[in-house]
BASETI-428179 format. One line per field, with one value per atom (N, C-alpha, C): residue in three letters; atom name; x, y, z. Coordinates in steps of 0.05 Angstrom, whole numbers, plus 5000, padded with zeros to 4 digits. Last residue first. Layout:
BEGIN
aa	c(ALA,...) $
at	c(CA,...) $
X	c(X,...) $
Y	c(Y,...) $
Z	c(Z,...) $
END
This chain:
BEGIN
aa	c(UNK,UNK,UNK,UNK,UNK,UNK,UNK,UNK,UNK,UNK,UNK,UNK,UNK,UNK,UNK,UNK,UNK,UNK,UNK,UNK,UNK,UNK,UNK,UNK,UNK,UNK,UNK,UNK,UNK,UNK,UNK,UNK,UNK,UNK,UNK,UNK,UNK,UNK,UNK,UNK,UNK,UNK,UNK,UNK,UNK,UNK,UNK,UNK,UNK,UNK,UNK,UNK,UNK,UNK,UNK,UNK,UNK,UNK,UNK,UNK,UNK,UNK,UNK,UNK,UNK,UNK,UNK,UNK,UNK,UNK,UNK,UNK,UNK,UNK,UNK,UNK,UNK,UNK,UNK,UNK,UNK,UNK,UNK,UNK,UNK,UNK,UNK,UNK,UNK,UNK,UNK,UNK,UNK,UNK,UNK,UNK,UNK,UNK,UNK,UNK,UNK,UNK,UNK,UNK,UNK,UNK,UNK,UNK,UNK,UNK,UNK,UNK,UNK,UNK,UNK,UNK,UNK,UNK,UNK,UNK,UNK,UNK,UNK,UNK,UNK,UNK,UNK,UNK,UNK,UNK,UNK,UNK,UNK,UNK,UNK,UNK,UNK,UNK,UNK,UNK,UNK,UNK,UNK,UNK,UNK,UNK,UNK,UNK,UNK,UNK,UNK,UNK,UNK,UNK,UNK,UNK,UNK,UNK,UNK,UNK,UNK,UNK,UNK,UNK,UNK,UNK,UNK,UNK,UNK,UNK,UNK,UNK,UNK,UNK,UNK,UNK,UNK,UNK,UNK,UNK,UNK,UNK,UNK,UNK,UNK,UNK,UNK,UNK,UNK,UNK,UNK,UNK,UNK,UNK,UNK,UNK,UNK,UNK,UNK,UNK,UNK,UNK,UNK,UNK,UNK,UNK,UNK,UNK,UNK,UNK,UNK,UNK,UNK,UNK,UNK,UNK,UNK,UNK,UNK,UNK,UNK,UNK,UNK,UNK,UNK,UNK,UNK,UNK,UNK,UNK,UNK,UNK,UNK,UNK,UNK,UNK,UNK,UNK,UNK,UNK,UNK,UNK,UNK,UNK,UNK,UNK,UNK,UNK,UNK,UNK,UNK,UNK,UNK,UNK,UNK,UNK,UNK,UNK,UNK,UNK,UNK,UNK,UNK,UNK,UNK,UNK,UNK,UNK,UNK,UNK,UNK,UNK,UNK,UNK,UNK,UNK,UNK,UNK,UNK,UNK,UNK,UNK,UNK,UNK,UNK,UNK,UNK,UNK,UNK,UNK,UNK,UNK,UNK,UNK,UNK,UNK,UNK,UNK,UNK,UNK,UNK,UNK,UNK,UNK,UNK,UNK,UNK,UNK,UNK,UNK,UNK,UNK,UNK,UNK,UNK,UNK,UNK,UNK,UNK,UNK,UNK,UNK,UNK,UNK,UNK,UNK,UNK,UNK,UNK,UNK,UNK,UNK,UNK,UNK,UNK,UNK,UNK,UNK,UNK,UNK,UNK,UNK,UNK,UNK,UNK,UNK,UNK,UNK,UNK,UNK,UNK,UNK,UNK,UNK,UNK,UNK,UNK,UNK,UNK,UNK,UNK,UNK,UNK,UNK,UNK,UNK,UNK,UNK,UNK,UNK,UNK,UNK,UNK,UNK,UNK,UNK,UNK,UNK,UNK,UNK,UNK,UNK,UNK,UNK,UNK,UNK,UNK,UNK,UNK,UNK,UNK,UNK,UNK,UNK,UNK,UNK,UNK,UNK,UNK,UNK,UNK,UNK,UNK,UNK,UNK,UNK,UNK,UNK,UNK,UNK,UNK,UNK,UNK,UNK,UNK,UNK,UNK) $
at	c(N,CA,C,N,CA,C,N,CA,C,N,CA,C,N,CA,C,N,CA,C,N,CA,C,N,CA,C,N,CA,C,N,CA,C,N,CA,C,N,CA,C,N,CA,C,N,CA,C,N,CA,C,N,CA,C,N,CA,C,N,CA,C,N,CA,C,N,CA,C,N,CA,C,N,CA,C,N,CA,C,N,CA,C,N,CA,C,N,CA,C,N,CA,C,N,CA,C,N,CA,C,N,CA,C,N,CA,C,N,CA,C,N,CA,C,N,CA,C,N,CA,C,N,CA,C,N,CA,C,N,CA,C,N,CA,C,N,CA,C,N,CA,C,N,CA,C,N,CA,C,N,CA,C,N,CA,C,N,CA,C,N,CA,C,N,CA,C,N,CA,C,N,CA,C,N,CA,C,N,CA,C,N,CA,C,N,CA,C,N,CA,C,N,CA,C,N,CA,C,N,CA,C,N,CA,C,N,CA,C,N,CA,C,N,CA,C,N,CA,C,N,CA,C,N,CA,C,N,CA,C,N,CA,C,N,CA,C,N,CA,C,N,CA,C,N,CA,C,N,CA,C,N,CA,C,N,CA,C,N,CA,C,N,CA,C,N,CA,C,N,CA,C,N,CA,C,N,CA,C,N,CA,C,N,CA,C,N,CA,C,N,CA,C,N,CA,C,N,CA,C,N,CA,C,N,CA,C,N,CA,C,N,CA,C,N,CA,C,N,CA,C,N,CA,C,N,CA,C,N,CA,C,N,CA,C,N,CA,C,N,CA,C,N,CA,C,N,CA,C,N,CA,C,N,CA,C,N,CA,C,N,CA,C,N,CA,C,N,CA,C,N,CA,C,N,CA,C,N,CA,C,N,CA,C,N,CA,C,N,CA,C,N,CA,C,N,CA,C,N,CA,C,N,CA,C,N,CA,C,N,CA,C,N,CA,C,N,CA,C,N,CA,C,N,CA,C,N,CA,C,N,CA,C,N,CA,C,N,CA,C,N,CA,C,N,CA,C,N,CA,C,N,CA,C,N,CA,C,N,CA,C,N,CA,C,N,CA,C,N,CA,C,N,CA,C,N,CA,C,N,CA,C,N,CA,C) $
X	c(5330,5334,5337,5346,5325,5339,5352,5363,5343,5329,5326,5348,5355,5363,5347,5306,5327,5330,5287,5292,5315,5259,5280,5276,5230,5211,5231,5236,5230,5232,5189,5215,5211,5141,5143,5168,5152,5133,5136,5197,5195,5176,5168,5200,5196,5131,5136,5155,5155,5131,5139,5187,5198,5185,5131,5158,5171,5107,5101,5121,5161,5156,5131,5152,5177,5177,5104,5105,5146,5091,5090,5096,5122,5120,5129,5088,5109,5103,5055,5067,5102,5005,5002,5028,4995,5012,5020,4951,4954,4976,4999,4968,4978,5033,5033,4999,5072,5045,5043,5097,5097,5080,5108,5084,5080,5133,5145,5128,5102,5130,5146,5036,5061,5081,4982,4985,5004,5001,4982,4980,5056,5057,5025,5071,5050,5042,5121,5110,5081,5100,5109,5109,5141,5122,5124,5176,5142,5123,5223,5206,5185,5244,5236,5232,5218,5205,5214,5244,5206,5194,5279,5290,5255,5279,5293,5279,5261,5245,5252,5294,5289,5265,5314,5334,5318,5266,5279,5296,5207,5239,5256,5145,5171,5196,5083,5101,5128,5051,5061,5080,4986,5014,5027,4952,4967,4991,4893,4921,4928,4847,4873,4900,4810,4806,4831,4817,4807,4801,4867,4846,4838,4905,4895,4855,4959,4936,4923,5009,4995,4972,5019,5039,5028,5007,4988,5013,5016,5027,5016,4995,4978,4986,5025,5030,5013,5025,5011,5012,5011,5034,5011,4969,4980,4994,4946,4953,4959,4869,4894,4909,4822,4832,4869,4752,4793,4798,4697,4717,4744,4661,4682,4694,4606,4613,4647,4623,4604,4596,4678,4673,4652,4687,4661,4669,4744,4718,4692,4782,4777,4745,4857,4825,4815,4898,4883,4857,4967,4937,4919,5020,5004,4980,5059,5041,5033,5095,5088,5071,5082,5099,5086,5055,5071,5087,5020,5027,5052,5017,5025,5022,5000,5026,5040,4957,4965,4990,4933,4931,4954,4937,4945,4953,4902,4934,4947,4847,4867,4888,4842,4836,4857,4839,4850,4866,4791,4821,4844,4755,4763,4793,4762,4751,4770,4762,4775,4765,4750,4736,4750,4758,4770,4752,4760,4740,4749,4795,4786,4765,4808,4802,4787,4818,4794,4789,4858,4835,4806,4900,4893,4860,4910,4894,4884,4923,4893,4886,4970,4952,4924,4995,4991,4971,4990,4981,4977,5017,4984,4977,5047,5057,5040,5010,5021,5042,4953,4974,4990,4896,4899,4926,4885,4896,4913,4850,4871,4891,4798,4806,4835,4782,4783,4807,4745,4772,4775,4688,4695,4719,4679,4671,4685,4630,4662,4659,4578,4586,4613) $
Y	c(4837,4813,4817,4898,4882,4858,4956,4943,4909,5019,5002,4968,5089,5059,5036,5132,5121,5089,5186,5158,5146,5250,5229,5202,5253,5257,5253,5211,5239,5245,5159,5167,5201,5132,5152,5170,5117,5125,5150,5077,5097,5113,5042,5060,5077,5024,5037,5063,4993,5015,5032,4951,4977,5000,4926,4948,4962,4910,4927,4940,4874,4892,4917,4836,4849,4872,4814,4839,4849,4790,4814,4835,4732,4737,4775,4686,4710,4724,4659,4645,4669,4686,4687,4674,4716,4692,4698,4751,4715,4696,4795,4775,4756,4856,4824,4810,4913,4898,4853,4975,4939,4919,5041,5009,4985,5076,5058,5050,5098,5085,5066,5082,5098,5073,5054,5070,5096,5027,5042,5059,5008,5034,5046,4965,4963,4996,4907,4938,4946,4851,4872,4894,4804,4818,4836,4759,4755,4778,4773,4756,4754,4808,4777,4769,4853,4842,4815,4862,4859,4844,4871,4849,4847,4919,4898,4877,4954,4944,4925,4982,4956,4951,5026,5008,4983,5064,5056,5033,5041,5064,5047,5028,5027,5046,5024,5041,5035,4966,4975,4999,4921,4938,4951,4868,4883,4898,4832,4847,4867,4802,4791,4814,4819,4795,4787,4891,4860,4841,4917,4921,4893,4948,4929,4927,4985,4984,4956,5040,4999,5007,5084,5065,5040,5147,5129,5108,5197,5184,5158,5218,5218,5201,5218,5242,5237,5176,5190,5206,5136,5137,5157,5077,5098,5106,5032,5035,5066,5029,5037,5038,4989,4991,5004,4993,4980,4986,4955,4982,4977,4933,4914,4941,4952,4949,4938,4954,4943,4934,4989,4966,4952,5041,5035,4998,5067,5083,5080,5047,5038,5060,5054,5066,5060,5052,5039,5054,5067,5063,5057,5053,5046,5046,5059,5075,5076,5001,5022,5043,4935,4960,4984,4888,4899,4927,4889,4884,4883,4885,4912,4911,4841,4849,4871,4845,4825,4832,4888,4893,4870,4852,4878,4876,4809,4802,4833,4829,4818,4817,4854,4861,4861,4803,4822,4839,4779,4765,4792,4822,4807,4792,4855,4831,4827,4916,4898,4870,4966,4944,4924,5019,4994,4987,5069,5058,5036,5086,5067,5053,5141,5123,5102,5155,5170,5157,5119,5115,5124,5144,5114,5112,5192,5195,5163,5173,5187,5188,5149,5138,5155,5211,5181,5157,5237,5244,5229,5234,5215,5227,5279,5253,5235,5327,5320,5301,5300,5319,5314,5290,5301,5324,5255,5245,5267,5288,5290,5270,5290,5309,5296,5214,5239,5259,5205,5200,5218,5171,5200,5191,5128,5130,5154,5134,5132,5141,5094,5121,5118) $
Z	c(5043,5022,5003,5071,5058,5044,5096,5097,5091,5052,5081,5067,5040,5034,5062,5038,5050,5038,5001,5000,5023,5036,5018,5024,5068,5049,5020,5127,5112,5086,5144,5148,5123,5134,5165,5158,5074,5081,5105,5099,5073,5078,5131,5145,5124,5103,5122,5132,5064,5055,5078,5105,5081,5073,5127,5140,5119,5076,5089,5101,5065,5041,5060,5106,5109,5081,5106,5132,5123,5060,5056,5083,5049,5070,5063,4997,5005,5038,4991,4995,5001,4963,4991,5002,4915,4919,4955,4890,4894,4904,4880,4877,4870,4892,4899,4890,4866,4876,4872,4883,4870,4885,4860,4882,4862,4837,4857,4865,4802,4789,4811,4814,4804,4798,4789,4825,4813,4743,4750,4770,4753,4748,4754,4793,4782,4777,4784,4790,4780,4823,4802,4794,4872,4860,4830,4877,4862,4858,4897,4905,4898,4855,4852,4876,4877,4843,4846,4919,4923,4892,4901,4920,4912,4862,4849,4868,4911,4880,4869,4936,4954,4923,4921,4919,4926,4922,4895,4893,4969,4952,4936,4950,4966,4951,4967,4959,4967,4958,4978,4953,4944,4932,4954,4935,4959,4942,4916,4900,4936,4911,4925,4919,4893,4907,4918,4902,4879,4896,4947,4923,4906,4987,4980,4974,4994,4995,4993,5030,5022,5015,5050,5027,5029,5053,5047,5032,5102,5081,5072,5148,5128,5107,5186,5176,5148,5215,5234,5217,5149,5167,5181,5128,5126,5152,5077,5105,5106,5047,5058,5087,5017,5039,5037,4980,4990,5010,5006,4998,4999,5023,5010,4990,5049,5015,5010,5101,5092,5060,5100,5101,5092,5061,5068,5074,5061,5065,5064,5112,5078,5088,5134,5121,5102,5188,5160,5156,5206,5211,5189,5255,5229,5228,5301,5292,5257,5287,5309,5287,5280,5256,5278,5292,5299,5296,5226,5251,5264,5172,5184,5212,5156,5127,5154,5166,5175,5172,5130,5156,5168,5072,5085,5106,5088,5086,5083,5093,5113,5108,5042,5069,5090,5015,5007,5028,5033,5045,5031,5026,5054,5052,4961,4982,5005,4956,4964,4972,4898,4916,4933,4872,4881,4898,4835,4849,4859,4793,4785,4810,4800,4776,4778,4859,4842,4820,4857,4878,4862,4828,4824,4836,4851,4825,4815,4905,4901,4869,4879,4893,4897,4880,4857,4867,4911,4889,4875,4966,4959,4934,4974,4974,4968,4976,4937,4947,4994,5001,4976,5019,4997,4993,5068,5052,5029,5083,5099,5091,5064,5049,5066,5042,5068,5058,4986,5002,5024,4971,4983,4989,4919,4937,4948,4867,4873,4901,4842,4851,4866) $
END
């Protein structure tokens, strides 16, 4: 049974990602989990929701305004929403797009050997920032 998304998610910036969520049910394992959250330390007003820890539910980050730009899903998969210019830099460092979600969340597995707190901050700043693309300043 799919699990409930909190109605306060349900804004037409979370369209793509809710219709991912509602599809396919995601499950996160723990290290999954973690390298999210870990991905989002330090980063000022970041918050997370998975809708059933005890079941190994995914897990979202999100902005104070609801905006949902990380997730982490499977045994290891971490995607992040990012803006258009910073895609190229996030693809080669190992990640890939991963249209399922949308057209902008590129997604990382298995390769723990990337350092995802500088692709979280981008999600970020994108995400909090206003409802245009800003250029962030990135590798």
């Amino acid at each position: 049974m799919p699990l409930p998304l909190d109605d306060k998610f349900r804004t037409p910036e979370n369209q793509a990602i809710i219709a991912f969520i509602e599809r396919e049910n995601p499950s996160a394992h723990d290290d999954a989990s973690t390298l999210l959250s870990d991905s989002a330390k330090g980063l000022p007003d970041v918050r997370w929701y998975c809708p059933n820890l005890p079941s190994y539910a995914y897990m979202v980050l999100y902005t104070p305004g609801h905006r949902i730009f990380g997730i982490a899903f499977g045994m290891s998969a971490v995607a992040f929403l990012l803006p258009s210019a910073s895609i190229p830099g996030a693809v080669s460092s190992g990640g890939q797009l991963h249209p399922q979600i949308g057209a902008q969340w590129v997604l990382w597995q298995s390769n723990w050997t990337v350092d995802l707190r500088v692709w979280c901050k981008a999600a970020h700043d994108y995400a909090a920032g206003s409802r245009h693309e800003r250029r962030c300043d990135l590798p």
